[in-house]
Rosetta silent file (secondary structure, phi, psi, omega in degrees, C-alpha in Angstrom):
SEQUENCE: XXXXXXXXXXXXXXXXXXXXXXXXXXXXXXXXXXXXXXXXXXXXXXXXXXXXXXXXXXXXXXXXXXXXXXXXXXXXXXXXXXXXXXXXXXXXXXXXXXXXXXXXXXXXXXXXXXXXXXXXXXXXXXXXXXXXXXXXXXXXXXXXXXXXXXX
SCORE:     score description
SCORE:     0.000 S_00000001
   1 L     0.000  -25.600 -169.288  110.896  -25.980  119.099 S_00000001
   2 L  -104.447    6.634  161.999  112.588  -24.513  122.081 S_00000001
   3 L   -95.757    1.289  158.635  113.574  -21.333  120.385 S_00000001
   4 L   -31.919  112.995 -172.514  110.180  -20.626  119.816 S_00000001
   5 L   -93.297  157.813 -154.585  108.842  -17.463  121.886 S_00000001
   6 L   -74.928  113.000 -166.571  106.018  -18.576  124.012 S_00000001
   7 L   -86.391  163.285  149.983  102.657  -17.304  122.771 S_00000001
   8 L   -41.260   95.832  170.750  100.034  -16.230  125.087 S_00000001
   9 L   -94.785  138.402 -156.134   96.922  -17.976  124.964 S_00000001
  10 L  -107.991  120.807  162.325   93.829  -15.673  124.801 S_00000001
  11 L   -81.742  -44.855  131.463   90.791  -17.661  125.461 S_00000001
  12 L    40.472  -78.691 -150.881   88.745  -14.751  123.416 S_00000001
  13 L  -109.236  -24.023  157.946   91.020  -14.909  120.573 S_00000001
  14 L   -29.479  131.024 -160.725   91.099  -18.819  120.458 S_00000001
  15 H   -57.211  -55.241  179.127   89.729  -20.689  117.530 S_00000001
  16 H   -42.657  -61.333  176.587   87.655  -23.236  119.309 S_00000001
  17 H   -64.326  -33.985  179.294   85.563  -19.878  121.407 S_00000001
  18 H   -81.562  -28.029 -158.976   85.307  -18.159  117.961 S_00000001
  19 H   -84.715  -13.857  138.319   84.191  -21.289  116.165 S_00000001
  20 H    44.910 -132.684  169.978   81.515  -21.156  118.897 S_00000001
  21 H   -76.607  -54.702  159.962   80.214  -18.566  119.709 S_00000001
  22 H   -33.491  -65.990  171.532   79.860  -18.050  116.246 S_00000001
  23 H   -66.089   -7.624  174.170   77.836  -21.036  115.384 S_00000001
  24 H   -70.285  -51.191  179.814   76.191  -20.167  118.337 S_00000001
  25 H   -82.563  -10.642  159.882   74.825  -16.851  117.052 S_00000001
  26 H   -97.123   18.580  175.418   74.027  -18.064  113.574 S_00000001
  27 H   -98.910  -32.091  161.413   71.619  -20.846  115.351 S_00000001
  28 H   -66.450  -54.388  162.931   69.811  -17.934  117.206 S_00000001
  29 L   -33.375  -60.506  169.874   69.428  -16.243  114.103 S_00000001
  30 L   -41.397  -59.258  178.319   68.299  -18.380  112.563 S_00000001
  31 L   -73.761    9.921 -154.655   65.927  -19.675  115.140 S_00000001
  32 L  -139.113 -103.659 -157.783   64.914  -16.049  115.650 S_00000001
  33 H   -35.003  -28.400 -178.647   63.914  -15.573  111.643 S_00000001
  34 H   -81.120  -33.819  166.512   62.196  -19.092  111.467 S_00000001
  35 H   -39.941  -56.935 -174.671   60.227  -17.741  114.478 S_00000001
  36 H   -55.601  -33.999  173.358   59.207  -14.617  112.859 S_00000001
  37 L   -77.081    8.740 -159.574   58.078  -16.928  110.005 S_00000001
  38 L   125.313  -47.773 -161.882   56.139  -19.302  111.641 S_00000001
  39 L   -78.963  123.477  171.793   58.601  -22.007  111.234 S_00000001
  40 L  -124.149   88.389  153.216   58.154  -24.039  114.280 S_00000001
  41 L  -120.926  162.896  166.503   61.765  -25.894  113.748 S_00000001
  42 L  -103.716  161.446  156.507   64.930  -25.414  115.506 S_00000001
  43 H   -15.675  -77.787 -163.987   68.406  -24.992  113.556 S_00000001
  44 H   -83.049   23.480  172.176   69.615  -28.756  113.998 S_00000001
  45 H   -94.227  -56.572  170.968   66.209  -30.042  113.305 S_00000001
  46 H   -27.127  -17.991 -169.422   66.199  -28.097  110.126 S_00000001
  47 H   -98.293  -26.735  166.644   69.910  -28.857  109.264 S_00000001
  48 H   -80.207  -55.688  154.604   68.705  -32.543  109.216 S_00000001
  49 H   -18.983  -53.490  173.903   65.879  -31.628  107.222 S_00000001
  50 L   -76.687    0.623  152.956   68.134  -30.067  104.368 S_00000001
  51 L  -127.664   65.446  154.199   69.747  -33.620  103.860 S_00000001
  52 L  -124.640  -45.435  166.725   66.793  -35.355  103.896 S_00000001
  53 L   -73.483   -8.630  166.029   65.514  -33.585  101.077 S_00000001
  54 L  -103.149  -11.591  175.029   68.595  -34.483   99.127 S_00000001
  55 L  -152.361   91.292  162.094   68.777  -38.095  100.450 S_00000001
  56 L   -76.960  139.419 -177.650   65.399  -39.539  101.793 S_00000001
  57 L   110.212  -14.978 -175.152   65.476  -42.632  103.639 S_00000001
  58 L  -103.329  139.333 -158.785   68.883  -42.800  105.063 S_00000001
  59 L   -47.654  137.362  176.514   69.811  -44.369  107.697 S_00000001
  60 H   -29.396  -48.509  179.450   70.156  -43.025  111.414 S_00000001
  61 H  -100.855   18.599  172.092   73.491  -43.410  111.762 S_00000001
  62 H   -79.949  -29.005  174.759   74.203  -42.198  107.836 S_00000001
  63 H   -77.494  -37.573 -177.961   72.642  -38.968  109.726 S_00000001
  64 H   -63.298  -41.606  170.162   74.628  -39.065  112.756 S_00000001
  65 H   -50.325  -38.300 -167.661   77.898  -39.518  110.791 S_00000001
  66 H   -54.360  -64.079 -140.982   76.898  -36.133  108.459 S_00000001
  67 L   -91.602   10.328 -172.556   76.222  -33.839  111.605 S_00000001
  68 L    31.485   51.262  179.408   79.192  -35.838  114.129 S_00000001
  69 L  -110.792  166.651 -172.364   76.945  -36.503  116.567 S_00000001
  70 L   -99.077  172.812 -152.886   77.281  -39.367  118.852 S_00000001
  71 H   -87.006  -41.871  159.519   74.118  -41.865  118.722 S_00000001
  72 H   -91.745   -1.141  174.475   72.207  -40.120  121.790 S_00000001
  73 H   -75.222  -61.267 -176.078   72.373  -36.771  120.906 S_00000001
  74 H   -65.975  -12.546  169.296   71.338  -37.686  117.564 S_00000001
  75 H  -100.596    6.339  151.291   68.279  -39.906  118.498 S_00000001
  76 H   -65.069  -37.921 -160.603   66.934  -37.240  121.065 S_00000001
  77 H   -81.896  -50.998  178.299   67.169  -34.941  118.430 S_00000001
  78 H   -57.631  -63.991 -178.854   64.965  -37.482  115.755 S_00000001
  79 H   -26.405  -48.611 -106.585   62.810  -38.370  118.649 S_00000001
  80 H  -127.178  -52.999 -150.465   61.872  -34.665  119.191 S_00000001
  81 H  -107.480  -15.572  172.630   61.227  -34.282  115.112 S_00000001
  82 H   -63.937  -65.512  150.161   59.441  -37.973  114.847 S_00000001
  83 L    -3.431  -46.766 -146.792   57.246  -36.359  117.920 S_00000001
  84 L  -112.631  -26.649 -152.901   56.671  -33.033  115.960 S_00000001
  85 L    77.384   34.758 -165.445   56.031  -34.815  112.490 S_00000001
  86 L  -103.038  -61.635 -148.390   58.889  -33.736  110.796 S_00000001
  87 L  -120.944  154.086  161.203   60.022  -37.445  110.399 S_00000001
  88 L  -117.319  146.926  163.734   59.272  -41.082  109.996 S_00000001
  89 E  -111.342  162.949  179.764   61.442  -43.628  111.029 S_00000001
  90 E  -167.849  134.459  153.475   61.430  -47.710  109.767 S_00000001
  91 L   -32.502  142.203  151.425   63.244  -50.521  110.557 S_00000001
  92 L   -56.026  159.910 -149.307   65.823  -51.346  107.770 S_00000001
  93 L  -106.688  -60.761  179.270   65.005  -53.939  105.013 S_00000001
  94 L   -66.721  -63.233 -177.149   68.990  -55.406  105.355 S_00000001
  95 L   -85.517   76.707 -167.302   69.431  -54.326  109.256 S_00000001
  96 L   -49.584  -26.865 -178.320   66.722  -54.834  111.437 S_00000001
  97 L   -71.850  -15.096 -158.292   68.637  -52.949  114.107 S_00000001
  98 L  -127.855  108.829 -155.834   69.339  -50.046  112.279 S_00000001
  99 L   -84.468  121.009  178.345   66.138  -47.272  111.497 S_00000001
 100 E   -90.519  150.314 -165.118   66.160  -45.443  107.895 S_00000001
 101 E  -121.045  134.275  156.363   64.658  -41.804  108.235 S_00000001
 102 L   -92.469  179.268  171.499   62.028  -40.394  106.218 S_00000001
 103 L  -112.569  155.708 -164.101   60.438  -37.014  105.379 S_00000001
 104 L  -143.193 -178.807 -151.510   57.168  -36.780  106.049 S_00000001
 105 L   -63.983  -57.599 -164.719   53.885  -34.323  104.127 S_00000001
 106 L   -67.748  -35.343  145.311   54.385  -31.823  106.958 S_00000001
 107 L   -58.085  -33.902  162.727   58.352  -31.463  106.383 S_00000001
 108 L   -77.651   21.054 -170.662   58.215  -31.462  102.529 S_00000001
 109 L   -99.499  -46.780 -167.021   55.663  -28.661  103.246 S_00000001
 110 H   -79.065   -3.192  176.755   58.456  -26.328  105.033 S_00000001
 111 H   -39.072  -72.545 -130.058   60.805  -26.976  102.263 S_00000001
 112 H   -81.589  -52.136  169.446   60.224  -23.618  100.000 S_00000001
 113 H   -66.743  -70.616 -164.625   59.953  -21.102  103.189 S_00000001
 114 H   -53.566  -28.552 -148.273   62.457  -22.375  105.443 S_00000001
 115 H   -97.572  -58.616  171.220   65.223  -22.770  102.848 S_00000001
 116 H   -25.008  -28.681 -128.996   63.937  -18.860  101.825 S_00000001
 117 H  -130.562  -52.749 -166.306   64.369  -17.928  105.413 S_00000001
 118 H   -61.278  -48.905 -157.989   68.015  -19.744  106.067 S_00000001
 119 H   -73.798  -23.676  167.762   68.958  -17.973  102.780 S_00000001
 120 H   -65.876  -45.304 -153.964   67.686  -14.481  104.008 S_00000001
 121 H   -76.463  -42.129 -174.897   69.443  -15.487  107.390 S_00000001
 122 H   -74.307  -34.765  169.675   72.906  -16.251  105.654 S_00000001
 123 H   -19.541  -48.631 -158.038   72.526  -12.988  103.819 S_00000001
 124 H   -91.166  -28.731 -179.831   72.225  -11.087  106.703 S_00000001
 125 H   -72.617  -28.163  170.266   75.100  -12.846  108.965 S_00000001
 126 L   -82.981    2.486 -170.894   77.637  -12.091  105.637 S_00000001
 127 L   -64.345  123.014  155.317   76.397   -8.283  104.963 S_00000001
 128 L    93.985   10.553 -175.281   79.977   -6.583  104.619 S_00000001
 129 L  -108.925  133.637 -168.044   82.322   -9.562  104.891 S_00000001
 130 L   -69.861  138.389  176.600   84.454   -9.538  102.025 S_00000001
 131 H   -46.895  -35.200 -159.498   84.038  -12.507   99.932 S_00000001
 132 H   -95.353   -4.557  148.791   87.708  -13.656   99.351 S_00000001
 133 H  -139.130   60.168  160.786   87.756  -13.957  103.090 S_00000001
 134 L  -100.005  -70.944  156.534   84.608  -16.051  103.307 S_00000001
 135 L    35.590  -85.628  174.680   86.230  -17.539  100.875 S_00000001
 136 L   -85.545  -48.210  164.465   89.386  -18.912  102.406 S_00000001
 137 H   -24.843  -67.107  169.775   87.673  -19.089  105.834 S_00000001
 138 H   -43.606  -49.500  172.970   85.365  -21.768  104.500 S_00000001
 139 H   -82.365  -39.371  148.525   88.561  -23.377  103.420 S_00000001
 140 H   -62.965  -10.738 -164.781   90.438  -23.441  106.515 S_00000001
 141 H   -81.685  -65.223 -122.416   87.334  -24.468  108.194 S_00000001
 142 H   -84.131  -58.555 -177.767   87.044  -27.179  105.665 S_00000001
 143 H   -56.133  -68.252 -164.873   91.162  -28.322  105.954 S_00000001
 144 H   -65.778   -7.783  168.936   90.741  -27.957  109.939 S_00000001
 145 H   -90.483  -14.469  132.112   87.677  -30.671  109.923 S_00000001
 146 H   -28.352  -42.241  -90.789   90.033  -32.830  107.942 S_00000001
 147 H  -155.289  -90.730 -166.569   92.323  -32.449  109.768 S_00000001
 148 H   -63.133  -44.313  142.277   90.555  -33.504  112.971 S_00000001
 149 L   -21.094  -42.781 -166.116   88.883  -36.468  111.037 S_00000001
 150 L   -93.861  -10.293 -164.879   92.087  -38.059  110.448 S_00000001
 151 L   -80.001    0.000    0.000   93.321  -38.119  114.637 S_00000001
């Protein structure tokens, strides 16, 4: 370790500032093309939305775990889409303390367009990036959230 030469750190060039900034700019996109459509969701309501349509019903903090949010971020954010009509919430059957999340007429509505619109949107953020290092990206991404899971 101590013959190591010392790198520089580049705040810039830094993982954390890429990983970002990045996700930062595909949630405007995004949030920019669901505009243009119509769509009156944001990114993370929608990103809750696309596992609700693959698992209706599950519980608040089965959502909170998916998306690593802490318990008030994530029930501001439900509040907000309960509010809007995106969502239902109900006590649990086992847990009284603990609220299972539905979909509701007006959210199974935006399925077919919104998922169209995300799919135009990744299109457009990957035009020209070589696949085989999406690829591996995706897979370090994947390793470094592992990774971080395990401290």
């Amino acid at each position: 370790m101590h013959n190591q030469k010392k790198i520089k750190y580049n705040f810039n060039e830094s993982l954390g500032f890429i990983l970002v900034k990045t996700g930062r700019l595909i949630e405007n996109r995004l949030r920019y093309n669901f505009e243009n459509e119509n769509i009156s969701i944001t990114p993370q309501q929608w990103s809750v939305l696309t596992h609700l349509w693959n698992e209706d019903g599950i519980s608040q903090q089965k959502i909170a775990n998916v998306f690593s949010k802490d318990k008030t971020s994530m029930t501001r954010l439900l509040n907000n889409m309960e509010k809007n009509g995106f969502i239902l919430r109900e006590q649990g059957i086992k847990d009284k303390r603990n609220k299972n999340i539905f979909l509701t007429e007006r959210s199974t509505e935006l399925k077919e367009i919104s998922i169209k619109v995300a799919q135009e949107t990744l299109a457009e953020i990957i035009d020209g990036v070589d696949s085989n290092n999406l690829k591996i990206s995706k897979q370090a991404l994947k390793e470094i959230c592992a990774n971080i899971e395990r401290l």
